[in-house]
C-alpha positions as CSV (number, residue, x, y, z in Angstrom):
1,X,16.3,11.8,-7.0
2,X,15.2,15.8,-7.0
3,X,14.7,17.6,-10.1
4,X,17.0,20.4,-10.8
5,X,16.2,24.0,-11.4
6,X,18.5,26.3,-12.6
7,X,17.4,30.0,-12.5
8,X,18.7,33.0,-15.0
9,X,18.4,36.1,-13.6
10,X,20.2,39.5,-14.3
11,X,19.3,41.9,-11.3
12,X,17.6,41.8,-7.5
13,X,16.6,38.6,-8.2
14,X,13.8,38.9,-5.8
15,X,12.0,36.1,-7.9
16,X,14.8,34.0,-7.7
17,X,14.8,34.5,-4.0
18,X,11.1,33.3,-3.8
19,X,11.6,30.2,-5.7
20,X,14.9,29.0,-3.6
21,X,12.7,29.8,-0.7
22,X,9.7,27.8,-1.9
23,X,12.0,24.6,-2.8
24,X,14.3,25.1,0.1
25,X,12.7,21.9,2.0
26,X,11.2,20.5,-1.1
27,X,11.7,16.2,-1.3
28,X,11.0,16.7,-5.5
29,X,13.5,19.7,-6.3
30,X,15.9,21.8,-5.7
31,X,17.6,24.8,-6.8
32,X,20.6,23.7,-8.3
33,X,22.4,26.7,-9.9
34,X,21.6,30.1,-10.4
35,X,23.3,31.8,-13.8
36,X,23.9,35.9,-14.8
37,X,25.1,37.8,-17.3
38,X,25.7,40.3,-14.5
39,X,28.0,40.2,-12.3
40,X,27.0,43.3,-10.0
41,X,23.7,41.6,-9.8
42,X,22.4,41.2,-6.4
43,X,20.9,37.8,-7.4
44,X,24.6,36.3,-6.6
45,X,24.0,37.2,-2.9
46,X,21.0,35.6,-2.6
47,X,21.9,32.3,-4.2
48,X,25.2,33.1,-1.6
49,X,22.2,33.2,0.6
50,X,21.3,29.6,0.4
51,X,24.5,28.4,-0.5
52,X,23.6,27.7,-4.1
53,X,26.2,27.8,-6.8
54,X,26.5,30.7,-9.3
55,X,27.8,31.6,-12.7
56,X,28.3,34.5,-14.4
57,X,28.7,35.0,-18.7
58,X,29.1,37.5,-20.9
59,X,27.2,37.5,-24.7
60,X,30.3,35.5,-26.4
61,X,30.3,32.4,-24.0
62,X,26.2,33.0,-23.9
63,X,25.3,33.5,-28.2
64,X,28.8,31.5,-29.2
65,X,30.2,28.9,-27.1
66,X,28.8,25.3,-25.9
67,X,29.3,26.4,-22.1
68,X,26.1,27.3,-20.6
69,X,24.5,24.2,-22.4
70,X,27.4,22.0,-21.3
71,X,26.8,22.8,-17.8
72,X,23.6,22.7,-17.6
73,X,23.7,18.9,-18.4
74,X,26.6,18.2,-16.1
75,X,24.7,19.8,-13.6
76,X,21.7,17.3,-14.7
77,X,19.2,20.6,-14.9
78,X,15.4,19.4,-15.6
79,X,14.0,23.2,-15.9
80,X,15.4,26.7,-16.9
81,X,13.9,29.6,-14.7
82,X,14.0,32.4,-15.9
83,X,13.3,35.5,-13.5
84,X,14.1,38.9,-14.8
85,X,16.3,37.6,-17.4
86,X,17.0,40.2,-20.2
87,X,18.7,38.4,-22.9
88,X,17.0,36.8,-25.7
89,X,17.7,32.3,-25.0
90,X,20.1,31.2,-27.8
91,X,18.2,29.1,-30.1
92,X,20.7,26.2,-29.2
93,X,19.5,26.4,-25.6
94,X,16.2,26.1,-26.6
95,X,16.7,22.9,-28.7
96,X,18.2,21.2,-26.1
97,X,15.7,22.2,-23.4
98,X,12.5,22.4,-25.5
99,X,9.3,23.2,-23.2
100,X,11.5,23.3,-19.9
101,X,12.2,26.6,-20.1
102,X,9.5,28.8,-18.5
103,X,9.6,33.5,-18.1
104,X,7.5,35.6,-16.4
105,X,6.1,38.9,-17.7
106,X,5.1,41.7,-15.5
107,X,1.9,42.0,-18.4
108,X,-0.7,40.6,-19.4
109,X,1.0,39.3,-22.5
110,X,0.1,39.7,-25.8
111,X,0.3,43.0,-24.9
112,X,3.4,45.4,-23.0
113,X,5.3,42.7,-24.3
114,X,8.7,42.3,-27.2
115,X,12.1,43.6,-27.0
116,X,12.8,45.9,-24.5
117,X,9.5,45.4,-22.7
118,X,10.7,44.6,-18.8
119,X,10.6,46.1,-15.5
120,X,9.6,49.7,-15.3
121,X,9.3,49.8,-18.9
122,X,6.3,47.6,-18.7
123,X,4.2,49.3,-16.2
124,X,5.0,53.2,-17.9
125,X,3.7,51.0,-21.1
126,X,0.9,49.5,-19.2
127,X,0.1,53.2,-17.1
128,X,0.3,55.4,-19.9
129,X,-2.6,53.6,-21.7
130,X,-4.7,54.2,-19.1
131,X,-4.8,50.0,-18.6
132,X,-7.4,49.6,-16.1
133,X,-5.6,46.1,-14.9
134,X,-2.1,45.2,-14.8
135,X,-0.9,41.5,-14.2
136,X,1.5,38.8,-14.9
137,X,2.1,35.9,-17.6
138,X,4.5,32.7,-17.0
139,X,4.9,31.1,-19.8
140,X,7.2,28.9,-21.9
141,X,10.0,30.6,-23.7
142,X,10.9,30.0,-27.5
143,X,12.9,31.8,-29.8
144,X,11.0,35.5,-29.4
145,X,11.0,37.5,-26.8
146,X,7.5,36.8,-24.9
147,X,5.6,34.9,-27.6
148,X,5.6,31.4,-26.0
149,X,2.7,29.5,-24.4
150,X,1.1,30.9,-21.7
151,X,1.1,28.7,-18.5
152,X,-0.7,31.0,-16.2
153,X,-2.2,34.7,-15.8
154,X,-3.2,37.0,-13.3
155,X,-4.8,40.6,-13.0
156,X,-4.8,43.2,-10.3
157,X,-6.7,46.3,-10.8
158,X,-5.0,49.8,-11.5
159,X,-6.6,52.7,-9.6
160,X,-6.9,55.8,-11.0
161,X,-4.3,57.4,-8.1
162,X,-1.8,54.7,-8.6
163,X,1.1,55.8,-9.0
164,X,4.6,53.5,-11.3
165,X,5.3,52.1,-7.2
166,X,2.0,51.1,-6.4
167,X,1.6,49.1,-9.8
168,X,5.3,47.7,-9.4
169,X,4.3,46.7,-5.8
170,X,0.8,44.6,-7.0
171,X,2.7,43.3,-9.7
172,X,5.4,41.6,-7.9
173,X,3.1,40.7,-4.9
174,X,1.4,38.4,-7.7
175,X,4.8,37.2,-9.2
176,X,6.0,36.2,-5.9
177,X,2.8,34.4,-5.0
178,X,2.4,32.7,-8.1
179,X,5.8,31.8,-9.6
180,X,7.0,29.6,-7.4
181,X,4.1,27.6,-7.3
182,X,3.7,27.1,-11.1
183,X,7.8,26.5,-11.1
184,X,6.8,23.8,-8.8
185,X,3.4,21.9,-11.2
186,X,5.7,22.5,-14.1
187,X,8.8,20.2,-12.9
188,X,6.2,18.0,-11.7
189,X,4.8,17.1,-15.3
190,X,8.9,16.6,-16.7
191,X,9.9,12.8,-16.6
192,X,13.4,12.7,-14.6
């Protein structure tokens, strides 16, 4: 029986996109649901894309109904992905999924990293103090925003004529290179 990953994301969802990829043909998972609190996010058309099933929430059913954890477990999810999810995980969520939910960071966390750290926000952070690396950090979510384990980092150097696309661009080269791949040795180690 495949493990079952269901990502969150909230925009492009281009890391979404490289994980349904990467498990596409996979005999151990699978993709099993992909969840927004967006619902002009172009994550939808990609899980369209390979015919995955999607939901869409707003904060109430998110922070203060059962829903999302209810169908999670109907659906039999083993991991939580999250890939460019903005909203803080309920601490209900995290109870009943404790070290199987997993974030990436377009940082090198601890630093660039908290509330309102994401995206473009990030590398400006990471630019303006003259950072001579930028990178990533996967790791396992808990009730703050970026403070759980790490699971994996990686660096790419930040040339003085770099400009915010050029830094965006290594960043999600090493996302896309790497997430998938530590999705795939973390649902490895959960007992199905």
């Amino acid at each position: 029986m495949k493990k079952r990953i269901a990502i969150f994301a909230s925009g492009s969802g281009s890391n979404a996109q490289k994980i349904m990829e990467h498990f596409k043909k996979s005999t151990e998972a699978e993709v099993a649901l992909v969840l927004t609190n967006n619902p002009d996010a172009f994550v939808l058309q990609r899980a369209d894309n390979f015919e995955i099933p999607s939901h869409i929430f707003d904060r109430h059913e998110f922070y203060h109904t059962e829903n999302i954890i209810d169908l999670l477990k109907n659906l039999e999810i083993d991991l939580i992905v999250l890939a460019g999810f903005l909203w803080l995980i309920p601490k209900k969520l995290i109870a009943e999924y404790p070290g199987r939910i997993i974030n990436i960071h377009p940082a090198i966390l601890p630093k660039f990293g908290g509330k309102g750290m994401y995206g473009d926000y990030v590398h400006h952070a990471v630019m303006a103090a003259g950072e001579p690396e930028g990178g990533i950090t996967i790791h396992y979510v808990n009730e703050n925003y970026d403070e759980g384990e790490y699971i994996y980092q990686a660096k790419y150097r930040i040339e003085k004529d770099d400009n915010l696309e050029m830094v965006k661009f290594k960043g999600q080269q090493l996302e896309h290179l790497h997430y998938p791949r530590i999705v795939e040795s973390v649902i490895k180690k959960i007992k199905k």
